[in-house]
Structures are given as C-alpha cells and as structure tokens.
ROBA-6996 format. One record per residue: residue number from 1; x negated, y negated, z negated of N, C-alpha, C in turn. Coordinates in steps of 0.001 Angstrom, whole numbers, m for minus. Layout:
N
   num      n.c1      n.c2      n.c3     ca.c1     ca.c2     ca.c3      c.c1      c.c2      c.c3
   NUM         X         Y         Z         X         Y         Z         X         Y         Z
...
This chain:
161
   num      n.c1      n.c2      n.c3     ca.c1     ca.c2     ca.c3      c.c1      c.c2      c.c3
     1     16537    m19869     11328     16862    m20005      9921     18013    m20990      9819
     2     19298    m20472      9231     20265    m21641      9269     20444    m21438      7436
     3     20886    m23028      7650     21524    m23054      5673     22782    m23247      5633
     4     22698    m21927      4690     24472    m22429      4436     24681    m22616      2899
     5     25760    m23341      2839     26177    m23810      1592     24528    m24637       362
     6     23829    m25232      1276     21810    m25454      1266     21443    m24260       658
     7     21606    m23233       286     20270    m22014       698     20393    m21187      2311
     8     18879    m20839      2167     18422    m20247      3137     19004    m19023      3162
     9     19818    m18673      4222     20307    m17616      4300     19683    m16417      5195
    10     18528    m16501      5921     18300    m15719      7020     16811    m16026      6232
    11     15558    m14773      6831     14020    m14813      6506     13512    m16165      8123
    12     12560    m16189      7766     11927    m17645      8785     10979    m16687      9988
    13     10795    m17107     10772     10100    m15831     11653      8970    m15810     11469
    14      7765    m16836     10351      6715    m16022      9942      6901    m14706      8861
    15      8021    m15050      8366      8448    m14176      7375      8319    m12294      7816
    16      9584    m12980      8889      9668    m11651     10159      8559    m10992     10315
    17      7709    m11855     11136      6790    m11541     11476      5654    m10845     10586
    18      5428    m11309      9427      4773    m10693      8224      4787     m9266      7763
    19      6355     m8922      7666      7421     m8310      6754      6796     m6596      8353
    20      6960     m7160      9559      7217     m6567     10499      5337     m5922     10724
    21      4683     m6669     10456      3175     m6404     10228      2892     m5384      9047
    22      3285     m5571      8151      2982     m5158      7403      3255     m3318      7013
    23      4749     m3167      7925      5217     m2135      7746      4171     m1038      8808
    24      3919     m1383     10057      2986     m1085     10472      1818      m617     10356
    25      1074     m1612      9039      m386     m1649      8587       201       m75      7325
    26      1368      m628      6562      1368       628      5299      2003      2043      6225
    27      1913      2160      7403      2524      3604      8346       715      3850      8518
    28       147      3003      8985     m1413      4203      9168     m1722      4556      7585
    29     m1940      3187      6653     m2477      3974      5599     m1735      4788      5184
    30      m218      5273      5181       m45      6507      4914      m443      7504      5470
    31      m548      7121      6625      m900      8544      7761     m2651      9027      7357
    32     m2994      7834      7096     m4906      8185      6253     m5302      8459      4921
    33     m4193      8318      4468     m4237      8826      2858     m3709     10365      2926
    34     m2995     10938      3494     m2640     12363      3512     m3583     12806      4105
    35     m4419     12470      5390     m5720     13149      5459     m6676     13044      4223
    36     m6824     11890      3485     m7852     11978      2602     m7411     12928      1252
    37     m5750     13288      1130     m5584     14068      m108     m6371     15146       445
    38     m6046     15736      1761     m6590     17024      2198     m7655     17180      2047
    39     m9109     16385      1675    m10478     16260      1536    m10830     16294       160
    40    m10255     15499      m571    m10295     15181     m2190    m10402     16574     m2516
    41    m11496     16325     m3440    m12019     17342     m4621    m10904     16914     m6025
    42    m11227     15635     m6617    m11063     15107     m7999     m9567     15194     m7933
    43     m8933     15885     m9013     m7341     15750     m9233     m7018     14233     m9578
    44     m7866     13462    m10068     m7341     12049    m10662     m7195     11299     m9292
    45     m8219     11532     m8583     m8086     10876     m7035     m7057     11354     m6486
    46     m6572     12888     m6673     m5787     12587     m5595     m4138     12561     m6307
    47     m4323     12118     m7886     m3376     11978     m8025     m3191     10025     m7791
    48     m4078      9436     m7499     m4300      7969     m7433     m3709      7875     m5910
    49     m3984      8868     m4835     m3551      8644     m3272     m2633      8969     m3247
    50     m1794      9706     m4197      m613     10373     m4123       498      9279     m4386
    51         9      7923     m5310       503      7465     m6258       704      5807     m5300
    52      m623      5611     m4348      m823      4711     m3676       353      4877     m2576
    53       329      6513     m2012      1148      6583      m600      2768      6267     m1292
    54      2845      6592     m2270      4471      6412     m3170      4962      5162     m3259
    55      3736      4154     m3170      3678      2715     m3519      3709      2031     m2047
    56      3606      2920      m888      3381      2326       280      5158      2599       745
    57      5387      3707       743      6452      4322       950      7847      3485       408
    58      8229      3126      m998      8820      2108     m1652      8776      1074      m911
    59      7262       371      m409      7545     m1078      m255      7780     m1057      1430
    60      7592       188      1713      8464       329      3231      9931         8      3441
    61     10724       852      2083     11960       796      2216     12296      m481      2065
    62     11889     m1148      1366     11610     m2583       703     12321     m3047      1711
    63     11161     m3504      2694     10639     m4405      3567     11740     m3849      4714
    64     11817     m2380      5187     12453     m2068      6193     14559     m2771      5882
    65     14968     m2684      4526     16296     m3075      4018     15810     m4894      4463
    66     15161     m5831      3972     15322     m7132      4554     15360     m6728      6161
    67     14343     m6658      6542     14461     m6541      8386     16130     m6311      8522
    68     16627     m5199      8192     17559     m5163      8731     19030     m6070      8227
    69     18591     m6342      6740     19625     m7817      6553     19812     m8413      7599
    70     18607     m8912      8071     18638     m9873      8859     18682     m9631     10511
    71     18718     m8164     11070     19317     m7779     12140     18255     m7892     13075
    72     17094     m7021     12277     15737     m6943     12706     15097     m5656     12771
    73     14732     m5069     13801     14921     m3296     13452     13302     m2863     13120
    74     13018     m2216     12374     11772     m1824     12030     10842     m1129     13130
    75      9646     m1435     13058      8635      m452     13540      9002       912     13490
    76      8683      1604     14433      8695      3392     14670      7845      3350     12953
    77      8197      4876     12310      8000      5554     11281      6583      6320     11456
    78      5900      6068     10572      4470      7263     10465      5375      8826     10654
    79      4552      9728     11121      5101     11104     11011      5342     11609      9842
    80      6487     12165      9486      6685     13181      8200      5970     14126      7851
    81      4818     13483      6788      3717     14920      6037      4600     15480      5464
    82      4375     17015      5345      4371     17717      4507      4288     17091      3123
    83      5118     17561      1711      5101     17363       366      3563     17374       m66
    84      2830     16673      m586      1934     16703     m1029      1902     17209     m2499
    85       908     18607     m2913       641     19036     m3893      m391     18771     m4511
    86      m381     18935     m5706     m1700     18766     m6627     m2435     19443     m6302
    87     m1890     21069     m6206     m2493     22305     m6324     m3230     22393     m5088
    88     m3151     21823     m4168     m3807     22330     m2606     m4982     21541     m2867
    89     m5870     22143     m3254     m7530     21743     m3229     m8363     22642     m2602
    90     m9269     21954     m1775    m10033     22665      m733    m11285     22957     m1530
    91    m11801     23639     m1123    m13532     24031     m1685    m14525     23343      m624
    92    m14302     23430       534    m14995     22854       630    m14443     21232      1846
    93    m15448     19923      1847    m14539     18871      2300    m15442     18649      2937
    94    m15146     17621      4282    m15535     16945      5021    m15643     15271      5006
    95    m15128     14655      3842    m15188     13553      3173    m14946     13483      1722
    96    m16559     13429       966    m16338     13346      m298    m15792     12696      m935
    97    m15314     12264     m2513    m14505     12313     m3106    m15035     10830     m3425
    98    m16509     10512     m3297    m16828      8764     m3305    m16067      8223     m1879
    99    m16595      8634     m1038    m16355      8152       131    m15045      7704       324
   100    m13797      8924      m276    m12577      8241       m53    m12461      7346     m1227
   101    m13022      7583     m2449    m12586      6020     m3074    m12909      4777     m2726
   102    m13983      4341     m1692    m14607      4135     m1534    m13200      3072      m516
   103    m12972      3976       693    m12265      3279      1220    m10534      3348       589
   104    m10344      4047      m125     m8850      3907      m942     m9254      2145     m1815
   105    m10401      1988     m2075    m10424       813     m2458    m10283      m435     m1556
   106    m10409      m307      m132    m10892     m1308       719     m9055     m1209       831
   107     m8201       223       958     m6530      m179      1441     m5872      m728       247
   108     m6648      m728      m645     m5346     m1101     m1943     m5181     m2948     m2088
   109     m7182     m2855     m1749     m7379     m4522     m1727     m6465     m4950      m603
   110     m6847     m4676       455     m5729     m4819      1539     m4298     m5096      1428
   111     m3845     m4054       676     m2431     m4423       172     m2075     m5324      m489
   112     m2686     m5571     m1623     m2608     m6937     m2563     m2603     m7807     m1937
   113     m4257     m8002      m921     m3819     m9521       160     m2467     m9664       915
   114     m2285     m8630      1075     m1049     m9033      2377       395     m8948      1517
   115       670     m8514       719      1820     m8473      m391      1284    m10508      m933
   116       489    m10815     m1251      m141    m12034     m2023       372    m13077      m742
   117      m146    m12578       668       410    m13788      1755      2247    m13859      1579
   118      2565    m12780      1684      3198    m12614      2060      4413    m13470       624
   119      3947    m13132      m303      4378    m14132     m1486      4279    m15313     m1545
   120      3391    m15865      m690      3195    m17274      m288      4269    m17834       600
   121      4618    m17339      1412      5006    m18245      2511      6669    m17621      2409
   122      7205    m16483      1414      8236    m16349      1283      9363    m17559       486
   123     10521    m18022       559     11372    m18773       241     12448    m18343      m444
   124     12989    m17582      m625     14326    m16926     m1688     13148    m16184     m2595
   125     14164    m16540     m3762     14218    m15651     m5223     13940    m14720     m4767
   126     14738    m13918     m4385     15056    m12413     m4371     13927    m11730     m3711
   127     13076    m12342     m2292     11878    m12095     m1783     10926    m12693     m2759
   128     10588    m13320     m3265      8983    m13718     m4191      9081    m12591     m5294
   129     10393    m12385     m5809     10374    m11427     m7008     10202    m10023     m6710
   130     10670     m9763     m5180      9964     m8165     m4433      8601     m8058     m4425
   131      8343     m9227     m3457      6473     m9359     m3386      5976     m9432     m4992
   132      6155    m10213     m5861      5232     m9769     m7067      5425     m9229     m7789
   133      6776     m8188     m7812      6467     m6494     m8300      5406     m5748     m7706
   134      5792     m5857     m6237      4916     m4822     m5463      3597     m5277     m5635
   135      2464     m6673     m5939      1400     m7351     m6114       764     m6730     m7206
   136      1840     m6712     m8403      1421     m6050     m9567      1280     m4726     m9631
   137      1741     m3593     m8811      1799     m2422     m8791       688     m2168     m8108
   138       184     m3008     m6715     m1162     m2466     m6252     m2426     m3135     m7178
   139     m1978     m4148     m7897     m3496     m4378     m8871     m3643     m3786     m9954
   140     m2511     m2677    m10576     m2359     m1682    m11375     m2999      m448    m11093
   141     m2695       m32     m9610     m3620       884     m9025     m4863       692     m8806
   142     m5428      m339     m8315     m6867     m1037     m8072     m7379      m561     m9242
   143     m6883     m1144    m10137     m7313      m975    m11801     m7751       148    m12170
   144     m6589      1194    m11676     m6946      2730    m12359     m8049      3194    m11202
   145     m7887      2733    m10257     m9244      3666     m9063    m10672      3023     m9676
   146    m10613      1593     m9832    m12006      1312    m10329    m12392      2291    m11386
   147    m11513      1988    m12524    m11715      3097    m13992    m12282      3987    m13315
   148    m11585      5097    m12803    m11659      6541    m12226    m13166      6250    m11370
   149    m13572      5842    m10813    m14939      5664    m10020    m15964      5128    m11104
   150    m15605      4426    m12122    m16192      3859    m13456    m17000      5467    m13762
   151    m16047      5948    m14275    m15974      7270    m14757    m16870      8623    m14226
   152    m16607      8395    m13020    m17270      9484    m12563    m18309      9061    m11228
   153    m18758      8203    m11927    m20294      7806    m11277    m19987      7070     m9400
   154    m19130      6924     m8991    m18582      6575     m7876    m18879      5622     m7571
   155    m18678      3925     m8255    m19386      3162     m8812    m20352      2409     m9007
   156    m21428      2040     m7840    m22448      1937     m8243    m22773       266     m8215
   157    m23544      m225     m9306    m23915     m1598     m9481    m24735     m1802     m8802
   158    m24482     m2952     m8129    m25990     m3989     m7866    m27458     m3672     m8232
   159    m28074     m3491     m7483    m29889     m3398     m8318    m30050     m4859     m8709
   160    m30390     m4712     m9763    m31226     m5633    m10504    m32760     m5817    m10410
   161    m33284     m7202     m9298    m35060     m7150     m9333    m34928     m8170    m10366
C-alpha cells in the first residue's frame, strides 16, 4: 500500500485477500443456485434465485474491476449456465421448494456477512460505498425470501411449551 499525494492509492492485502475470497465463495453459489432454479416449483422462488444469482454476478464484476485496478488477476470463472427461464418448470423435483429456501437463506445471510466484513476493513470512499450498496441489496433480498417463505408456509416458528 503506498500513499500518494496522503490517500491510499492501492487496496491493503487483507483487502486483496477478501475481495479475492469472496469472488470464489459468489462462483459456487452461482454454480448452486442454477441447480436449485432447475428443482424450484414456486415462480416467486425462482424468480428470488434468479434475482440473487444477478446480485452475485454484478458484485463479481464489482470486485473482479478493483482486483484488476490494482494488478491482481481474478479467480477462474464459474461455468457459463445456460439463460435462465421462468418458463422451465419441472413437475417433478428432487429438492423441494422449502428446502431450497431454506438454504437460499443460509447464501444470502452469507453474503451480507462477507459484503459487512468486507465494509469493515475497507479504506477509500469509493470501496465502502460499493460494499454498502451491495449490503443493502442482499438484505433487500433476505427480506423478500423471508416474506415469500412467510407466505407460503416455508417458515416455521419455534414451538412454544
């Protein structure tokens, strides 16, 4: 990290290191969210995975444009799915439509934490104001998957003795 003119001109190598993790972690969950559209029954779900992988995809490019500011080359790429349609709904699935909300909830939380570290320990403007767009966009989604599982019984509370 050198300063010039006193700002930080280069990311810090936890930064790196973060930025370089992370792209990694959002290449499987894309690669596990296109299996789970293929399972999904509920159009709202899979317009929510459709909406999540869009949100993973963005903060790839994100993240992959700093790396290379700074003359840092990205992780290998998840494989290129196929366009994902609304219309391709199966009759019958091999992971129901709780089950993947179930864990679409465990990657979104996921994301927030690591977008949230990653807002922590960042130093330029221009990086804190990336990370808490992208923070707000996955607790926007969180939001609508809870609703949507609210909704259709997915959901389930605590027993009460």
């Amino acid at each position: 990290m050198e300063l010039i003119n006193g700002n930080l001109e280069s990311l810090r190598f936890k930064e790196i290191f973060k930025i370089w993790t992370q792209l990694g972690v959002n290449n499987g969950y894309i690669a596990s969210n296109h299996a789970f559209f293929k399972h999904a029954v509920d159009k709202n779900l899979k317009a929510i995975i459709v909406e999540f992988i869009q949100c993973l995809k963005e903060e790839n490019k994100q993240l992959t444009a700093l790396l290379k500011d700074n003359g840092v080359l990205a992780p290998p790429t998840a494989i290129e799915y196929e366009k994902l349609k609304m219309r391709d709904i199966r009759g019958k699935t091999a992971i129901n439509d709780t089950e993947i909300s179930a864990i679409l909830s465990m990657n979104i939380a996921s994301s927030v934490i690591t977008v949230s570290q990653a807002l922590e320990i960042s130093v330029q403007k221009k990086h804190t104001t990336k990370y808490g767009e992208l923070h707000m966009r996955y607790a926007i989604l969180g939001a609508k998957l809870i609703q949507l599982s609210k909704d259709k019984g997915w959901l389930l509370a605590p027993a009460i003795t």
